[in-house]
C-alpha positions in Angstrom: 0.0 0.0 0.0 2.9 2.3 0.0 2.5 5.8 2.1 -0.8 6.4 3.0 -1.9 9.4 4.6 -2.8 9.4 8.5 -5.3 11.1 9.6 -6.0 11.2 13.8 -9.3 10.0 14.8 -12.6 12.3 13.9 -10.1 14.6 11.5 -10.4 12.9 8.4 -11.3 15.2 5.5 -14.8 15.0 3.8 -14.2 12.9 0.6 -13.1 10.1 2.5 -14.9 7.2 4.5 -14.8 3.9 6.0 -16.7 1.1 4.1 -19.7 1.4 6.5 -19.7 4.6 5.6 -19.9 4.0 2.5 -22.3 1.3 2.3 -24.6 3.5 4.6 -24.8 5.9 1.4 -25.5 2.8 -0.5 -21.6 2.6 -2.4 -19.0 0.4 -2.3 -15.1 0.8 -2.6 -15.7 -0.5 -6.4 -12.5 -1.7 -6.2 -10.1 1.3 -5.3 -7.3 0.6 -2.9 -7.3 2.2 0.5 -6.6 6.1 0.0 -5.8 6.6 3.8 -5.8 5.7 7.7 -7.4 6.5 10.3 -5.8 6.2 13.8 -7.3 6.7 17.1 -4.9 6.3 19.5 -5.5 4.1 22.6 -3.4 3.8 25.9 -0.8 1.5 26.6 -1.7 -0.3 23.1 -1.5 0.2 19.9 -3.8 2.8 17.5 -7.1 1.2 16.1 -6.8 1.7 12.3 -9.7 2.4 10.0 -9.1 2.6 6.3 -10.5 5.0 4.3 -11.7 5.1 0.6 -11.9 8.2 -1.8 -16.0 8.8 -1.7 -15.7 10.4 -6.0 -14.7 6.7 -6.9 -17.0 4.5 -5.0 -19.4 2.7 -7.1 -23.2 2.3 -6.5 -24.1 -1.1 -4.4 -25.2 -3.9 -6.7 -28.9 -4.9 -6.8 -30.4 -7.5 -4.7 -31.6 -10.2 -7.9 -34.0 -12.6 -7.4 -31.4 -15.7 -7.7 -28.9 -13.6 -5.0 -32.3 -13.5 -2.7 -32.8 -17.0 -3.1 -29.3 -18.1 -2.4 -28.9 -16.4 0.6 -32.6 -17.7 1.7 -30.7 -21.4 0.9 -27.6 -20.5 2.6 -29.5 -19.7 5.9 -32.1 -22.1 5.6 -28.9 -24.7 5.6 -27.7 -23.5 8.9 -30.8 -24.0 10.9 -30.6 -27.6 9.8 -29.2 -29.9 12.5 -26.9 -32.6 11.1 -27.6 -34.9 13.6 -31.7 -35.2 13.3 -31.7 -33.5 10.5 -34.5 -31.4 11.6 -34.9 -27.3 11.2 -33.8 -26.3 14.7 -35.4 -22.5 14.5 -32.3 -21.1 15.1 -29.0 -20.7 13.6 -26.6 -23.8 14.5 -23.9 -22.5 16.6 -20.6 -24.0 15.2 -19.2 -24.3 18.6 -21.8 -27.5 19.3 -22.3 -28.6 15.4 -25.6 -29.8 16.1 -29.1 -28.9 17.8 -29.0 -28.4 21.6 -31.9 -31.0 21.7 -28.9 -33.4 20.4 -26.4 -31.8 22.1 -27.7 -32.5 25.3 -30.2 -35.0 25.4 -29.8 -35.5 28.7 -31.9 -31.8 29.7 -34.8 -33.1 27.0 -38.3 -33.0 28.6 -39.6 -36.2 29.2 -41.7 -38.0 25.9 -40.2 -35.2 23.5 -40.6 -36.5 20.0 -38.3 -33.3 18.8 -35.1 -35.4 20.6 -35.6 -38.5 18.4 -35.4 -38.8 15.3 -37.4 -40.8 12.2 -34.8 -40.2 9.6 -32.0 -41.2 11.3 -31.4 -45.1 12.5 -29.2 -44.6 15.9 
């Protein structure tokens, strides 16, 4: 990236901004490499850094199409499914267990619950 200019934190000049900034006014860096820094210094640490992009050669924010909606509807629908019972769980899967907390911890399952055994699956 070379020399980039630093600016100090909340000193930046207008025609620059972050990309949240920028995605707030509906543009993206299209792109462009980082114009500049921002730095806000911190005690006994080192500076946070925000990069900033020129604002004049941002590029509008691509439309939503109907196939992009229908991927991401996929891609989250995927993550509510459990592996284990392969059943929608009604909420994203948290990687940190890989399954539903109904498999997770059958142990804590209410007694006669049909929703912690499964027809799919032979066990």
């Amino acid at each position: 990236m070379g020399a980039l200019p630093v600016f100090l934190w909340h000193l930046a000049p207008d025609g620059y901004a972050t990309r949240r900034q920028l995605r707030a006014r509906g543009l993206r860096p299209g792109g462009q490499d980082v114009a500049a820094q921002l730095e806000r210094p911190r005690r006994r640490r080192e500076p946070l850094i925000a990069y900033l992009y020129r604002v004049d050669l941002a590029k509008p924010v691509r439309p939503m199409t109907p196939a992009r909606w229908a991927a991401l509807d996929a891609a989250n629908r995927a993550r509510r499914i459990c592996p284990e019972c392969r059943r929608d769980a009604g909420y994203v899967i948290p990687p940190s267990l890989g399954m539903c907390s109904a498999c997770a911890f059958p142990d804590n399952a209410p007694e006669g619950a049909s929703w912690n055994s499964s027809p799919l699956i032979a066990r």
